[in-house]
N, C-alpha and C positions, 0 to 999 in steps of 0.2 A: 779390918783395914784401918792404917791411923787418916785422921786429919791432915797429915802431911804429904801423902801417898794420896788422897784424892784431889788436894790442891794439885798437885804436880800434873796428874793426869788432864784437867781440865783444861792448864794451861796448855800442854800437848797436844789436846782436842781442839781447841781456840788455834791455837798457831795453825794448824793442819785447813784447818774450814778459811782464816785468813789467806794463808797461801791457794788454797785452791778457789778463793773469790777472786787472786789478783791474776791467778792465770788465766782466768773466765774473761776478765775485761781485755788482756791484751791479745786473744786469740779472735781469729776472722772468721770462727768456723770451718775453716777450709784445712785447720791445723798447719796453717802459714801466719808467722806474725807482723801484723799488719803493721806498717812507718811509715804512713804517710806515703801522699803522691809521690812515686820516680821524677829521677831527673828530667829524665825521656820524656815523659807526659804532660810536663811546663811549659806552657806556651812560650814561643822566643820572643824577646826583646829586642832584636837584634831587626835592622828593617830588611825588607826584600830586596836583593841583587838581582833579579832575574827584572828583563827588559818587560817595557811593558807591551799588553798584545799590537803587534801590528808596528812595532816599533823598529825594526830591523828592512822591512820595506819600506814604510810609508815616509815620502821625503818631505819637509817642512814645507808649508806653504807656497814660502817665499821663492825656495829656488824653484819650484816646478813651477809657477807662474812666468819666473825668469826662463828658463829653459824654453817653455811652449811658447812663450809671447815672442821671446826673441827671434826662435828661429821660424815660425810660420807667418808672422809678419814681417820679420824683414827678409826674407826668401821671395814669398809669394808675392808683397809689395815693391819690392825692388824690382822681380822679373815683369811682374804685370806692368808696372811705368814704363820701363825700359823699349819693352815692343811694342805697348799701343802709345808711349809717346813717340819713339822712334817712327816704329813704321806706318800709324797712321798719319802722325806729322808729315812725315815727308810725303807717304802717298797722298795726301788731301790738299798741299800747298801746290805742286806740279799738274791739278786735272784744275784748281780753281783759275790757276793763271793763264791757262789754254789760252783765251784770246787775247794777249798780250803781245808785245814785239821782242823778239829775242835779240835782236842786233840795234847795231845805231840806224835811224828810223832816214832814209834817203831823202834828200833837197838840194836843195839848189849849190849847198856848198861842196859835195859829195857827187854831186851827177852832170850829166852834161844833158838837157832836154834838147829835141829837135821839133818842129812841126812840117808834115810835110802832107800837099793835098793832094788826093785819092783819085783816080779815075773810078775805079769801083770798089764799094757803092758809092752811088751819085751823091755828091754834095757832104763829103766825109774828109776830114781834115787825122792824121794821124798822130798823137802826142809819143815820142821816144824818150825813154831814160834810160841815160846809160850810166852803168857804176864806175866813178871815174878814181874812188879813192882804194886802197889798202887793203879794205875790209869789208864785207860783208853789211848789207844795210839792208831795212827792209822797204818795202817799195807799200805802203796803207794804206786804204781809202778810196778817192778819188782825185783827180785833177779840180780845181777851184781857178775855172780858166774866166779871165775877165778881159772880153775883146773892148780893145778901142777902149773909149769914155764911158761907157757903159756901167750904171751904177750897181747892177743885180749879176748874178752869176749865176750859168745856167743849172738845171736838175740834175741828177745822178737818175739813170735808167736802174733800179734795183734788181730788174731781172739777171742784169750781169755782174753783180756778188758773186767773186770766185768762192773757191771751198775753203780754200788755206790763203795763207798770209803771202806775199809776192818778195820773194828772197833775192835780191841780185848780189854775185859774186862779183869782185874786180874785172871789167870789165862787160860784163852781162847787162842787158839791158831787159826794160819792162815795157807796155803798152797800155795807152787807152786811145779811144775812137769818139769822136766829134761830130756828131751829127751837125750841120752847119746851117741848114734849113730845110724845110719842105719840098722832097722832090717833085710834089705833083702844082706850088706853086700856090699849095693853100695857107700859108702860113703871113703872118701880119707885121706891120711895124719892122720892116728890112731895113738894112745899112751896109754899105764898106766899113769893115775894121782891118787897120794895118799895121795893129800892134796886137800885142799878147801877152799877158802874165797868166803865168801858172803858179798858183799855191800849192805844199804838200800840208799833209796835215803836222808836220814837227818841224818848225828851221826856215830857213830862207828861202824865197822863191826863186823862181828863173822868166827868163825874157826870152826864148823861142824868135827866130826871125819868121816873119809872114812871107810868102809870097811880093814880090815888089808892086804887082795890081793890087794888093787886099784880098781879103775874103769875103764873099757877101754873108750875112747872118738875119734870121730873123726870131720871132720869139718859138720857132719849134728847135731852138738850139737846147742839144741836150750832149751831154759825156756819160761816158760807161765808167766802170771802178777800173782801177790799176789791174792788168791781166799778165799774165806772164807769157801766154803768146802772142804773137801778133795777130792771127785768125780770132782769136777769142777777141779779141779788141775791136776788128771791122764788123764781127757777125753783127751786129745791134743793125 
């Protein structure tokens, strides 16, 4: 064999063992050859579109505060004012002023008084009011009868406190009763008085005619409250 026939050879031998060292490195074993990561398998760059959790329900703070605030307190607040200011206002202002007077309060401008003396009971003079105006007036209190010069005016019997208020309608009249002295005689400090003034409690008084003898008075002189019957006015 020449020289030149075993060069050639060697270099044939060399190429073949290169060639088969370069397919060794790009094979995966698998007799797949291996390039590198897929497209597929690259993580994205690209950022997330999908909502984040809880995002398609949950509403922003702001409005659900607005929403709940608004409407259970001005609901509940409004109706709650509305009927305990309404109706306990009203109901509380009408039981406070019970004893009050509902109409214009009856005097002397308004009524016409009469005095007139009693055979029974003994020693009782009778006070009359009568409603001489329009309208309605209420008849309150007691008489504030001041006989003659006499500087004091007699007591009020409290046992005869009616229930209710003494209403006279036009023309309607009221009563009170005069006890004028002691009928058994036990009473002190007597007089003639043959005048009369009656006070009401609001307004102008009246002057009542006596009897033309006078009435005798002494200190068991006492008046009942204003009654709306006459029976209720002598019972004392």
């Amino acid at each position: 064999m020449s020289a030149r026939t075993t060069r050639t050879r060697l270099l044939a031998a060399t190429t073949v063992a290169l060639a088969a060292l370069a397919l060794s490195a790009c094979d995966n074993g698998k007799g797949v050859r291996d390039e590198g990561p897929s497209s597929a398998s690259k993580p994205s760059t690209q950022p997330s579109r999908s909502a984040p959790a809880g995002g398609s329900t949950a509403k922003p703070a702001g409005n659900t505060g607005g929403t709940t605030g608004g409407s259970t307190s001005g609901s509940t607040g409004g109706s709650t004012g509305k009927g305990t200011g309404g109706t306990t206002g009203g109901s509380t202002g009408t039981s406070n002023g019970g004893g009050t007077t509902r109409n214009t309060p009856c005097n002397g401008a308004n009524t016409k008084t009469t005095a007139t003396e009693v055979t029974r009971p003994l020693n009782h003079l009778l006070l009359t009011v009568t409603n001489t105006g329009s309208k309605n007036c209420d008849l309150t209190g007691y008489p504030v009868a001041r006989f003659g010069e006499a500087q004091a005016v007699p007591p009020v019997a409290e046992e005869t406190h009616p229930q209710a208020v003494v209403t006279l309608t036009p023309g309607e009249s009221g009563y009170a009763g005069v006890l004028l002295s002691a009928g058994d005689g036990s009473g002190g400090n007597g007089y003639t008085a043959k005048t009369l003034t009656v006070g009401f409690d609001k307004g102008s008084s009246a002057q009542p005619a006596l009897p033309a003898k006078g009435v005798y008075v002494d200190d068991k002189l006492t008046v009942t409250y204003w009654q709306q019957s006459l029976d209720d006015a002598l019972a004392y």
